[in-house]
C-alpha positions in Angstrom: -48.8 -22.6 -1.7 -46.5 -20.1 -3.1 -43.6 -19.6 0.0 -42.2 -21.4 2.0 -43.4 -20.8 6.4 -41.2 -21.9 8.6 -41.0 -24.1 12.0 -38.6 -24.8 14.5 -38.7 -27.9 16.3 -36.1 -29.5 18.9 -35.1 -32.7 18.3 -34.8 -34.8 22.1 -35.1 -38.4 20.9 -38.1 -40.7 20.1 -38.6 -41.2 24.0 -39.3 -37.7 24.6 -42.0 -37.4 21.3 -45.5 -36.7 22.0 -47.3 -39.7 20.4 -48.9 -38.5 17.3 -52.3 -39.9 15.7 -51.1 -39.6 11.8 -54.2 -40.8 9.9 -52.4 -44.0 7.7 -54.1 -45.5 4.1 -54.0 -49.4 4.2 -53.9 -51.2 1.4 -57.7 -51.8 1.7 -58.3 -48.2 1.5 -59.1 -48.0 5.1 -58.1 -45.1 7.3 -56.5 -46.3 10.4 -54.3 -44.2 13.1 -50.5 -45.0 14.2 -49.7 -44.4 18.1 -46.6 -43.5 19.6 -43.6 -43.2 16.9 -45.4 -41.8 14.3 -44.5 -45.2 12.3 -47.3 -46.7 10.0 -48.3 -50.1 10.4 -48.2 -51.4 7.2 -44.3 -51.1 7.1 -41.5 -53.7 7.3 -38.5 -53.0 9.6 -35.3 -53.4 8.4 -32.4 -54.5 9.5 -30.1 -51.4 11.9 -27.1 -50.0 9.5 -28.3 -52.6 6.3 -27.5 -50.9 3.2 -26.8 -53.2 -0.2 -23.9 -54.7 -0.8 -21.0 -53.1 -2.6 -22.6 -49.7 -1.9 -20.7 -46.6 -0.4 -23.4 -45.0 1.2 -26.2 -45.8 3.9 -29.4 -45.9 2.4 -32.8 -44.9 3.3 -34.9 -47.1 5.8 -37.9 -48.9 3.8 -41.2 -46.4 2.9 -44.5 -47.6 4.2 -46.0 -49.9 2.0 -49.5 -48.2 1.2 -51.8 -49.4 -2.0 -51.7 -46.4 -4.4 -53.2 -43.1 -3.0 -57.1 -42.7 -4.1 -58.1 -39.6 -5.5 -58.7 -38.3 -1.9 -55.5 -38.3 -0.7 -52.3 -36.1 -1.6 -49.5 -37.0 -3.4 -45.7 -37.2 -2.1 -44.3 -33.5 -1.4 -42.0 -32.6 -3.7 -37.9 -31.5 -4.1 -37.3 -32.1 0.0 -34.2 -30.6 0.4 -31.2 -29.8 3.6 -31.5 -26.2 3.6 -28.9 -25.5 6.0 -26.7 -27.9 8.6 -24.7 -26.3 11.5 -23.1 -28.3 14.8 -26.4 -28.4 16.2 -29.4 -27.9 14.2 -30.6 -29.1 10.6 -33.6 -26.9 8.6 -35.0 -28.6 6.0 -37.7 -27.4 2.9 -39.6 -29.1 0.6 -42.7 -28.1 -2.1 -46.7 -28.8 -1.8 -47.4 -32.3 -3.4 -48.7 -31.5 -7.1 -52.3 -33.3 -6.1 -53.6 -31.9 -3.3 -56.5 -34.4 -3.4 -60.4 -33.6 -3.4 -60.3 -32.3 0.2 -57.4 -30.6 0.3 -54.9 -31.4 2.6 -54.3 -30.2 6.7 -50.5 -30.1 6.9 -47.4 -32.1 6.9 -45.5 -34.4 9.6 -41.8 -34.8 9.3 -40.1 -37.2 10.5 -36.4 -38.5 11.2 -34.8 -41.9 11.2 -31.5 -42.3 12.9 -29.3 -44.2 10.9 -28.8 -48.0 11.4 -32.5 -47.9 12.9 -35.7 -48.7 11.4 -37.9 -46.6 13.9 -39.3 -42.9 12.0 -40.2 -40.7 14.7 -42.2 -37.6 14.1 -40.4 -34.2 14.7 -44.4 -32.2 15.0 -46.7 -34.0 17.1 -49.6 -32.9 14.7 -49.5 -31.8 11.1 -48.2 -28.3 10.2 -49.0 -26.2 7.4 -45.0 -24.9 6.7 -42.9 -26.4 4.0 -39.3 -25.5 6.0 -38.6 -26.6 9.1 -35.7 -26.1 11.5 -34.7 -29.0 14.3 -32.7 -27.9 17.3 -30.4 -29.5 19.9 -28.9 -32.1 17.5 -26.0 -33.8 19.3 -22.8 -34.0 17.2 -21.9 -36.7 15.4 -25.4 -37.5 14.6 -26.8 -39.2 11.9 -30.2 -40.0 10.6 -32.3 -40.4 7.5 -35.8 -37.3 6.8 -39.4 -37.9 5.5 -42.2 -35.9 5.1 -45.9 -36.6 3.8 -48.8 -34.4 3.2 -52.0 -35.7 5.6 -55.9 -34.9 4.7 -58.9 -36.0 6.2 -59.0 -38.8 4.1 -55.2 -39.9 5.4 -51.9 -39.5 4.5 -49.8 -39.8 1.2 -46.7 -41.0 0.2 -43.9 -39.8 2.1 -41.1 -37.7 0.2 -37.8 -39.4 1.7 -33.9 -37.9 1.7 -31.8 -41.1 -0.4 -28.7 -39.8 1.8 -28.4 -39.4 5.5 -27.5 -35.9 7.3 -24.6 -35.5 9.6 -24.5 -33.3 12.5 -20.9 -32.3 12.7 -18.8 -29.3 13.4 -18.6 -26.5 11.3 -15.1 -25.9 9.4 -13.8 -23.1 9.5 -10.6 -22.8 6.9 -7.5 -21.5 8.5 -6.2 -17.8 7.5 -2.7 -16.8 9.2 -2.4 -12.9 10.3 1.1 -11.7 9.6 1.6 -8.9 11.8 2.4 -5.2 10.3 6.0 -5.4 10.9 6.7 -9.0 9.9 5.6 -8.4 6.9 9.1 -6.9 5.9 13.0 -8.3 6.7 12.6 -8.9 10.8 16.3 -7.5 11.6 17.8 -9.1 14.9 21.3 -8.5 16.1 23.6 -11.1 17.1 22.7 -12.1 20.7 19.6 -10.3 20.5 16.5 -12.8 21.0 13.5 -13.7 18.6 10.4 -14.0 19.6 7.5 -14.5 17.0 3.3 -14.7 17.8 1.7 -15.2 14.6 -2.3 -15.6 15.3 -4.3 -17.5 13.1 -7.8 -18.8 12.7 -9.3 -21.8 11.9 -11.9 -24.3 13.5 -11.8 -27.3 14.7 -8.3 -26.4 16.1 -5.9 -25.9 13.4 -2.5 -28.2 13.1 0.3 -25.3 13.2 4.0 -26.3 12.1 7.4 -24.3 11.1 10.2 -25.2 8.5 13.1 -23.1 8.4 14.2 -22.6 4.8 12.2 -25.4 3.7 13.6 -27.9 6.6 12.7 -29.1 9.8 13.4 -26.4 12.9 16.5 -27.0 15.1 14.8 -27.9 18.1 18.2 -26.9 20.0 18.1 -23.7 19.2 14.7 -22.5 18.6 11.1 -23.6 20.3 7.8 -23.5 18.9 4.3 -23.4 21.3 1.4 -23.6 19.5 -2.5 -23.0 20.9 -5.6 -22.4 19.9 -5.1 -18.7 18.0 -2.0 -18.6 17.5 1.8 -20.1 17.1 5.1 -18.6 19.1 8.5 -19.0 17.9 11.3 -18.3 20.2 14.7 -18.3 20.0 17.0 -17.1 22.9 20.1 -15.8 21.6 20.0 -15.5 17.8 23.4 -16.4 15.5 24.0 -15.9 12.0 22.7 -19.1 11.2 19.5 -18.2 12.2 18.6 -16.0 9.2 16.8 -17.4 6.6 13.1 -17.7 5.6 10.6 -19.0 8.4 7.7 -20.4 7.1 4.4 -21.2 9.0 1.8 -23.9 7.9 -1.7 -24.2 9.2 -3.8 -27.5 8.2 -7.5 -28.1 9.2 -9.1 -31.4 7.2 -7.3 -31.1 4.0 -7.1 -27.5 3.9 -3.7 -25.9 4.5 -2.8 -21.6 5.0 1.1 -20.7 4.7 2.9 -17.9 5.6 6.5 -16.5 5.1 8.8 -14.2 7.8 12.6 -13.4 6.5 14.6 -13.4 10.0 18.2 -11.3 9.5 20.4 -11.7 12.0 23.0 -9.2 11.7 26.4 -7.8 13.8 28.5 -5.2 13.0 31.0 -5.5 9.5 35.1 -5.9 10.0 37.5 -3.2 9.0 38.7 -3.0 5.3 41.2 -5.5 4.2 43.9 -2.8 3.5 44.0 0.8 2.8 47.0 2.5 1.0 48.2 6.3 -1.1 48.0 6.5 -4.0 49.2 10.4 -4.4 50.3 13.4 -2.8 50.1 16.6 -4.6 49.3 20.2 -3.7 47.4 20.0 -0.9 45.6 17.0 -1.6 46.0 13.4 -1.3 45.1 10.3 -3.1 43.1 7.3 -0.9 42.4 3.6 -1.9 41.3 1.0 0.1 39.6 -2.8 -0.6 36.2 -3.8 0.6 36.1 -5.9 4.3 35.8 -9.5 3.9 33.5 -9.4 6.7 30.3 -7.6 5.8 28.1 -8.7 9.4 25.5 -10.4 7.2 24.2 -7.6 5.6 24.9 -4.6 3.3 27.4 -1.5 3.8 26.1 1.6 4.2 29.6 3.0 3.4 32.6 3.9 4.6 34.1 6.4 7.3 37.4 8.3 6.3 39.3 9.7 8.8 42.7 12.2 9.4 45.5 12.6 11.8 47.7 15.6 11.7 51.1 13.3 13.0 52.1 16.6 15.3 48.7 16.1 17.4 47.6 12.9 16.6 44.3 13.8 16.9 41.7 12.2 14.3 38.9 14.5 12.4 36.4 12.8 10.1 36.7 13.5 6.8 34.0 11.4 4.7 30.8 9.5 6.5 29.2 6.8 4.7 31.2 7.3 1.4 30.2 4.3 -0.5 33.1 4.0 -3.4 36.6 2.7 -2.2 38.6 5.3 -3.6 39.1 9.0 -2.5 41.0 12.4 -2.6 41.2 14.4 0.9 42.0 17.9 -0.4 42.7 21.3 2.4 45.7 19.3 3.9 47.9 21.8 5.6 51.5 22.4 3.8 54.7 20.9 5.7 52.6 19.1 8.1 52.4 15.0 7.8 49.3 13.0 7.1 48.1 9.5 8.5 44.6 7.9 7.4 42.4 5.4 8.7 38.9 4.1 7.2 36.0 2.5 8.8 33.5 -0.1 7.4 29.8 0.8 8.5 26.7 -1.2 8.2 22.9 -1.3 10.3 24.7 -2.1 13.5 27.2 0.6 13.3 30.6 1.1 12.5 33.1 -1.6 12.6 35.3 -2.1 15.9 38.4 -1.1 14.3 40.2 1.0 11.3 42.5 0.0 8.4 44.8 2.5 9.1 47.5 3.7 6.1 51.6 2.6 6.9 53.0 5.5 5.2 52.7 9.3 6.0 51.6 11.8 3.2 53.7 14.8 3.4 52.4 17.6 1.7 55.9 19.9 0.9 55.3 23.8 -0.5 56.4 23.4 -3.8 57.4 26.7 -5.8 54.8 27.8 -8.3 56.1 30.1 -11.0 52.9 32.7 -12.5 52.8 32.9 -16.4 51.1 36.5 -16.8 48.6 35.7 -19.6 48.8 38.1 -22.6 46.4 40.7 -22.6 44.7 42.7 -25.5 43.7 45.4 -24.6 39.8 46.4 -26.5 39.1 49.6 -28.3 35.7 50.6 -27.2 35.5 53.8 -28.9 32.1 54.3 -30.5 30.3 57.8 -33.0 27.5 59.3 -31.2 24.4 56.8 -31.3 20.6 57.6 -29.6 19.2 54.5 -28.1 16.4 56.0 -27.3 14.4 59.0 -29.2 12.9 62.0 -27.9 8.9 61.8 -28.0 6.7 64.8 -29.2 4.8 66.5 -26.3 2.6 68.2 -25.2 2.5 71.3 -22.3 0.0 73.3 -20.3 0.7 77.2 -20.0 2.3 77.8 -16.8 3.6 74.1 -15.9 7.4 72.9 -16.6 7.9 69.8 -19.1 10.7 67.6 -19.4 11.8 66.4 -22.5 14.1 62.8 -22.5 16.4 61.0 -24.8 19.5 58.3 -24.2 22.8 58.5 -26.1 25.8 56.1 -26.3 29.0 56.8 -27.7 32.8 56.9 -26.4 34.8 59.2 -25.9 31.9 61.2 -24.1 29.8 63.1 -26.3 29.1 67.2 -26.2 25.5 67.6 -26.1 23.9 70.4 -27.8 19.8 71.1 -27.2 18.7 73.4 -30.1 14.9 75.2 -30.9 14.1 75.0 -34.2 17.5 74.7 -35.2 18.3 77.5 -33.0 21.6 77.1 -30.1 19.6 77.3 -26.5 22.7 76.7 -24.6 22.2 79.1 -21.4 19.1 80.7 -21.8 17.8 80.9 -18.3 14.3 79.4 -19.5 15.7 76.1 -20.0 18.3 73.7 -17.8 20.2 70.9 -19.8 21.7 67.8 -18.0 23.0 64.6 -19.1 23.8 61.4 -17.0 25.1 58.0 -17.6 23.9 58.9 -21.4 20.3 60.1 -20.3 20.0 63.7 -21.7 17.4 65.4 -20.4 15.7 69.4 -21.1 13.9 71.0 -18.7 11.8 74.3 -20.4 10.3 75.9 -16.9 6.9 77.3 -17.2 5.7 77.1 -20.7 4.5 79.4 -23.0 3.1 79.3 -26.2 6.3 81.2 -27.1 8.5 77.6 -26.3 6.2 75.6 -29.1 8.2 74.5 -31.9 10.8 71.7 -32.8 13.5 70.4 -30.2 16.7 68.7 -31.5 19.5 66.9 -29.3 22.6 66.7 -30.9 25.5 64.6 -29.5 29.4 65.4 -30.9 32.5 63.4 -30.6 35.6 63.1 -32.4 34.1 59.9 -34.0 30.9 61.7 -35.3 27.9 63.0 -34.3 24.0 62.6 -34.3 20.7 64.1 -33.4 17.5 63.9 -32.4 14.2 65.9 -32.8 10.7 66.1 -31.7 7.9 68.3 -31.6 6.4 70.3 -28.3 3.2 71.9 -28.1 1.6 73.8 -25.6 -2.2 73.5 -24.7 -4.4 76.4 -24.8 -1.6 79.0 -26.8 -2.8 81.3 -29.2 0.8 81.7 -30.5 3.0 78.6 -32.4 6.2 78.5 -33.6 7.5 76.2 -36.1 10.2 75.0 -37.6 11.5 76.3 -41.2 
């Protein structure tokens, strides 16, 4: 056999067995049957619970004694081995014999011995042909020795038997602790405020669960602890400042242990600044310093609050909010009025009950400010006559108007001149000159093959002068001009 079939078998206690007929080989070579218990005859009880002295263990009850299988019957089955063991059931396995014998063999007969007993009762009634085997409706606590032996025809072999008992017992689970989401960060509580704490866990048989607060024993004046089955509840009423700290939770299951870790901040709101005083007046402005509170409320600052009071209304207007540096400069104070300043400490819970408030009064006097006219050179920004931009050659259809474009700088404004092959057309009807912001620009209205030829620009001005040129032809003309 290659695999390995399975049975299932429930287990109910040798009174509740079927008797089996299990054929037996006596030491004469006879085949006889056992009745009952499945127990061959040819063995010797032994004593309930004996196991050798010195030893740590419970050993197996005594083996049949049998003269030494004939070639006809099948060896022991080999590597019997506890497959699986849960709170109520036990599966076992184990391997064909390596001689089957000369008629082969017709199954196998397990069977249990509780331990301290001497009595092997047979789990199947008649032989199987499986090698695995499950037993049902074990009772916990249980504890009892396994055999198995191949049967033939001829009888039945040696049995293969387990050297260590198997106990039923209850599965173990190892505890695991669930922190919830938001415990997994600072868990901020306000003074007065209560704390209440369900952390579930797992773990099976019930789980031990206990609590040290910062690595001591809990206060049990002040906080309370109920733990079940899933889960452990800290509580504490009316949290103090004494309450923060690191909460840790330990769950222990048979030598196995989970821990986990909640911070607890209990926090109020911080006291004022220890004093506040001015440093400066000047302008319109005023210097502020102040030191920090010695009360923070058990946690960090989130800054400070500077306020102003105008001493003819007495009305306060906030001037900085959660300004973190103890130093500052309130500027846009109103000249010949009188200044008072307060400061506020601010943490999570808010701002502090009261202000630091300043002794003194900043008055902020007009003071007479004498203008120094700065000296002033004045820039020459005259410039000869320069083209920033060329005219470009052209080219015109018969009949249509063309522009022709070019840019000039220069200061004083330049004179421009626009010339035909070298020739003055300054008011000719044909063509309209204009110049803008230094863009000079030709217009020559309906063109002819008479207005071919070269165009120059030419800009004048007490500093100098320049020019430019370019070349217009017109499409389709039988008639060019050009220049000398």
């Amino acid at each position: 056999m290659t695999g390995k079939a399975t049975s299932e078998a429930p287990v109910s206690g040798p009174e509740e067995t079927t008797p089996a007929k299990v054929p037996i080989t006596e030491p004469s070579g006879e085949v006889v049957t056992s009745e009952s218990t499945g127990q061959e005859q040819a063995q010797e009880p032994q004593e309930p619970g004996s196991q050798a002295l010195g030893s740590t263990a419970p050993t197996a009850p005594a083996a049949t004694k049998s003269a030494p299988p004939s070639e006809d019957v099948p060896s022991a089955p080999l590597k019997l081995t506890v497959e699986d063991v849960s709170h109520s059931s036990l599966t076992v396995s184990w391997e064909p014999p390596e001689k089957l014998g000369k008629l082969g063999i017709q199954g196998y007969v397990l069977e249990f011995c509780r331990e301290g007993a001497s009595e092997w009762v047979p789990v199947n009634a008649q032989p199987i042909m499986v090698t695995q085997q499950t037993m049902r409706n074990l009772a916990l606590g249980d504890k009892f020795f396994l055999r198995v032996t191949a049967v033939s025809s001829a009888g039945s072999g040696p049995p293969a038997v387990l050297d260590k008992p198997v106990h039923i017992q209850e599965i173990i689970e190892a505890p695991k602790i669930r922190v919830p989401r938001h415990l997994r960060e600072t868990y901020i509580r306000l003074v007065g405020q209560s704390v209440n704490l369900q952390i579930p866990f797992q773990g099976k048989p019930k789980p031990q669960a206990s609590w040290t607060h910062n690595g001591h024993e809990l206060d049990s004046k002040r906080v309370n602890v109920r733990s079940g089955d899933q889960d452990s509840i800290l509580f504490i009423r009316s949290a103090q400042r004494c309450d923060s700290g690191r909460y840790e939770l330990t769950v222990r299951l048979e030598g196995l242990e989970a821990k986990a870790t909640i911070d607890i901040l209990v926090i109020e709101k911080p006291g004022p600044p220890s004093s506040i005083k001015i440093l400066d007046v000047w302008g319109c402005n005023a210097a502020l310093e102040w030191t920090p509170p010695q009360d923070t409320g058990n946690t960090e600052l989130l800054g400070y609050t500077v306020q102003k009071a105008d001493k003819k209304t007495g009305q306060w207007f906030t001037v900085l909010e959660r300004y973190h540096p103890t130093s500052c400069t309130v500027s846009d104070l109103i000249i010949g009025n009188s200044y008072s300043f307060r400061v506020f400490s601010e943490n999570l819970c808010g701002l502090s009950d009261s202000a630091t408030t300043t002794k003194e009064l900043a008055h902020i006097q007009k003071t007479e400010i004498t203008a120094k006219p700065r000296e002033f050179t004045e820039r020459d920004f005259s410039e000869a006559p320069s083209f920033t931009q060329p005219l470009a050659d052209h080219t015109s259809t018969p009949g249509y108007s063309t522009q022709l474009f070019c840019s000039v700088r220069a200061s004083p404004k330049p004179k421009i001149i626009w010339m035909k092959n070298k020739m003055n057309i300054q008011g000719d009807p044909k063509y309209r000159a204009m110049s803008e912001q230094g863009i000079c620009t030709l217009e020559i209205r309906k063109t002819s093959p008479f207005d071919a030829g070269v165009y120059t620009c030419k800009a004048i001005n007490v500093l100098g002068e320049a020019s430019v040129d370019c070349r217009l032809e017109v499409k389709g003309g039988s008639l060019r001009m050009f220049a000398p």
